[in-house]
N, C-alpha and C positions, 0 to 999 in steps of 0.2 A: 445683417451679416449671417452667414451659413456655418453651421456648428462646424461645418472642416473650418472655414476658413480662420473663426477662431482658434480652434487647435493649432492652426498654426500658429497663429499669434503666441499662444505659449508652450509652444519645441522649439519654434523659429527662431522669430524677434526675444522672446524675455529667457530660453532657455539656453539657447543657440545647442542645441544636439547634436552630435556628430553621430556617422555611420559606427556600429559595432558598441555606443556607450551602452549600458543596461538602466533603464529609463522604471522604478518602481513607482506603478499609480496606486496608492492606499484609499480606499472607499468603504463606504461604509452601505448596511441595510437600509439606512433611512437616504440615501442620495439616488435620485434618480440612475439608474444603470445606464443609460446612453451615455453619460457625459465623462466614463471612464473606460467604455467601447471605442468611441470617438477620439481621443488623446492614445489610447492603445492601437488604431488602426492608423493614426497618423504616423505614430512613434514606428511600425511595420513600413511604412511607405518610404518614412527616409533612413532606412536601412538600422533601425536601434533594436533592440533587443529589451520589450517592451515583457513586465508581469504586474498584473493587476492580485492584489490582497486587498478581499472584502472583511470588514472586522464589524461586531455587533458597537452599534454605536455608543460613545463615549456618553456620560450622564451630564458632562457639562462642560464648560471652552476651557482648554488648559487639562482635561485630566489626560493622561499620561497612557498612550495604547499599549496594547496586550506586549510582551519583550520579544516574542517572534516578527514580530513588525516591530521594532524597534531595533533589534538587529539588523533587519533587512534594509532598515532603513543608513544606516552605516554602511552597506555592505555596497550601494548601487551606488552608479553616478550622479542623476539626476532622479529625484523623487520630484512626485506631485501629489497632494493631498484633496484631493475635490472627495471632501467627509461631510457630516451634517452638523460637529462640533470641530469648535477649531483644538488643531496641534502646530499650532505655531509657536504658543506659547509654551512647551513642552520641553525636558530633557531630552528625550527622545530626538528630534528635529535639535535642539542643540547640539547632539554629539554627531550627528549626523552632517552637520557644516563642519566643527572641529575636526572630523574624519573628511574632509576636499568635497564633500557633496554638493552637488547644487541643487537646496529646495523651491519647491513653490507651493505653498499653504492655498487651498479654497475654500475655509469654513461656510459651510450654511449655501456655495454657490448651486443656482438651480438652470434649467436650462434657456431659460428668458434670459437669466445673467449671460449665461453663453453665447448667447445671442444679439446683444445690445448692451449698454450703455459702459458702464466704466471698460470692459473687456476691449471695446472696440477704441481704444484711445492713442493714440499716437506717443508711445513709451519711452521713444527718444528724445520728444520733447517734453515728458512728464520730468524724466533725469535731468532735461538742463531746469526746468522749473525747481525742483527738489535740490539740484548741487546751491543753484543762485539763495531759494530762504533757506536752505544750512547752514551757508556764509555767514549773512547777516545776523544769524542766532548765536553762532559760536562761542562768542566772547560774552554772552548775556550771562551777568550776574542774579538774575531778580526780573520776572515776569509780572507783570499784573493781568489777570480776565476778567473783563467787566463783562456783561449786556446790559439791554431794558429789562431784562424779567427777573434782574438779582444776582445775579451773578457778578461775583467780588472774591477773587481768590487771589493769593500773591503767592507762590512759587521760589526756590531758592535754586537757586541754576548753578551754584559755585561746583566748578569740575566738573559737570555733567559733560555726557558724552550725547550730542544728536547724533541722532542716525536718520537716513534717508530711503524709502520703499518704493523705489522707480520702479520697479517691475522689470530691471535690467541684471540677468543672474549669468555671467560668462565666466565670472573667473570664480577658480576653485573654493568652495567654501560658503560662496556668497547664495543670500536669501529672500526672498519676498512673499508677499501677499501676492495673489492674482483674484479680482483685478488689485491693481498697486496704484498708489498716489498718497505718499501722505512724507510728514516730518514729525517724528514722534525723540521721545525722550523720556528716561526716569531720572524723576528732580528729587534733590535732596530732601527736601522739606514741602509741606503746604498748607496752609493757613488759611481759612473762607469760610464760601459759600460758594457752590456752584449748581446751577438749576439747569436742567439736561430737558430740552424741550423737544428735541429731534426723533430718538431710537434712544433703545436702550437695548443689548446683547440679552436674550434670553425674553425682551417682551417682544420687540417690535415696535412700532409708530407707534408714539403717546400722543393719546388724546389728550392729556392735561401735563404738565409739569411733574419731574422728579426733582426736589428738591434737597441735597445733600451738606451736613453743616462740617467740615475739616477741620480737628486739631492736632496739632504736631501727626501729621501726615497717615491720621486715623479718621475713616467713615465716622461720624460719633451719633451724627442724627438723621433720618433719611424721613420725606414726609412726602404725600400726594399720593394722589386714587391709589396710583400700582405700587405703595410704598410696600405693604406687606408682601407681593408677590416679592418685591427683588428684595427685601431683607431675606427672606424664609430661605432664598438661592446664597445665599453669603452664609447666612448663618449655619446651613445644612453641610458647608465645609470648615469653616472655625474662622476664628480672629485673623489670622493673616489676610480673609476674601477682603478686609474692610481696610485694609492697606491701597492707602492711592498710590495707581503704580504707576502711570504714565499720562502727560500731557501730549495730544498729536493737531499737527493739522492738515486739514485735508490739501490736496493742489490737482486732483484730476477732473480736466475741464468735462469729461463724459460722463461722466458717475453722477448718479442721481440717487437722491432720498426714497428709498424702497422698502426702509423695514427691514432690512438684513444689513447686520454692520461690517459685514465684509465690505458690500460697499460703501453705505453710508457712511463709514467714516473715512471714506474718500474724496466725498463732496467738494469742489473748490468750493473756499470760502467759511468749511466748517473747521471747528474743534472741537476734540475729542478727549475726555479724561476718563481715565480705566482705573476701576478698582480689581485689586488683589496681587498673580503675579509678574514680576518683570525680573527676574531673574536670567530670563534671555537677552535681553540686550541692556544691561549697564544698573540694573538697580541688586540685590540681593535677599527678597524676598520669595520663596517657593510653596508657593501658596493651593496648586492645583485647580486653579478659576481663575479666566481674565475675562472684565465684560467694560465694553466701552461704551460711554456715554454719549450724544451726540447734542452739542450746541453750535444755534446755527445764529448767523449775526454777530460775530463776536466784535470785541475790540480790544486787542492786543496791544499792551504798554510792555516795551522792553528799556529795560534798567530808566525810566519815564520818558522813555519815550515813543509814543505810538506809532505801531506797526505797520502798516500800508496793506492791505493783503489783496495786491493786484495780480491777478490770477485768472 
């Protein structure tokens, strides 16, 4: 696929743009320059009112940009974020939906992403995949995540809100990932062990297991090769990074395991649990760091009994 042609994919299909909106691309020093030329020259073609703001890059996922990009970000129709740290998880990008904006977050996206695999996915059928496992989760009191490599965690779902990241942003307010594909959630509680054998946000592909022990819904022991790298990344912003903030699962049949968890934790067939915050969609912790984990092989017990994850 031809970097217009994804462009369109996200003005067209995931943004749906009209003529005259003001279309803000937020980028950063460390993102390639073409792939905020490219969404700015398409944004020119179908008549929007396109400005790009380069900002010095965030030091980690979740910290909060500079407040002249954060205004700006309120102030446009459609923002798209192709940054080298995400702002999804951010104030910012929250008050910017509560003000009718329609975002589209691209942490870490590079121009191979733009090019291939999750980007390129049929989004209309990501949303009926995504509305059909929201159904089925809804009513879930109590999760279990097993694998073979240790992973045993039990989840408390009472009231939880899922929410769904079709990559379908039309009506006012409404947000996504691009690329998009997943069902995420912040659960009341969580209890385990969970061993992340996929990606990790801030390593990339592990070669060996990160191994993480949960109680009352605190990181409390984290062990394997790159255990010191990602404590030093939690510890270097405080107690709240080690707050589990969110269980997700992947559903996008394009998306592949690359080492970048924008996508990867899109993977059909994966799940995903992030420490620190989820204050953007239904938990109440603000932590300024979200990094998600990537386990692949799961098997999913809901209230006992197991998941299907045909996808």
């Amino acid at each position: 696929m031809s970097l217009k042609d994804s462009t369109s994919i996200v003005l067209v299909t995931c943004m749906a743009v009209k003529p005259d909106e003001t279309v803000l691309i937020i980028t950063d020093t460390a993102t390639h320059p073409s792939i905020a030329r490219a969404l700015y020259d398409r944004a020119v073609e179908l008549d929007c009112d396109p400005i790009v703001l380069t900002m010095e890059p965030r030091e980690v996922h979740g910290q909060e940009p500079p407040k002249a990009v954060a205004d700006a970000m309120s102030a446009a129709d459609v923002v798209l974020a192709p940054t080298s740290k995400s702002l999804t998880h951010t104030q910012a990008r929250l008050n910017a939906n509560q003000a009718g904006v329609r975002t589209a977050t691209m942490p870490g996206i590079s121009l191979e992403m733009m090019e291939s695999g999750g980007i390129t996915a049929d989004y209309l059928a990501v949303r009926d995949i995504a509305f059909d496992l929201k159904s089925r989760l809804e009513k879930a009191k109590e999760i279990r995540l097993v694998t073979e490599l240790g992973t045993d965690i039990v989840f408390n779902m009472e009231g939880c809100d899922w929410k769904a990241d079709h990559g379908i942003c039309h009506e006012q307010g409404s947000s996504s990932n691009l690329p998009a594909g997943e069902v995420f959630v912040a659960p009341k509680e969580a209890k385990g062990v969970f061993v992340v054998d996929g990606s990790m946000s801030g390593i990339g592909i592990l070669d060996s297991p990160l191994t993480i022990k949960v109680e009352n819904g605190q990181a409390t022991e984290i062990t394997g090769e790159r255990a010191e790298q990602f404590i030093n990344m939690l510890d270097n912003v405080g107690p709240l990074a080690r707050n589990l903030a969110e269980l997700g699962i992947g559903i996008n049949p394009a998306a592949r395991l690359i080492g970048n968890v924008l996508e990867d934790e899109k993977v059909a067939g994966t799940v995903h649990i992030a420490l620190g915050d989820n204050s953007t969609f239904g938990g109440d912790v603000v932590a300024g760091i979200h990094l998600d984990g990537i386990i692949t092989k799961p098997r999913l017990f809901v209230d006992g009994k197991e998941l299907v994850l045909s996808i």
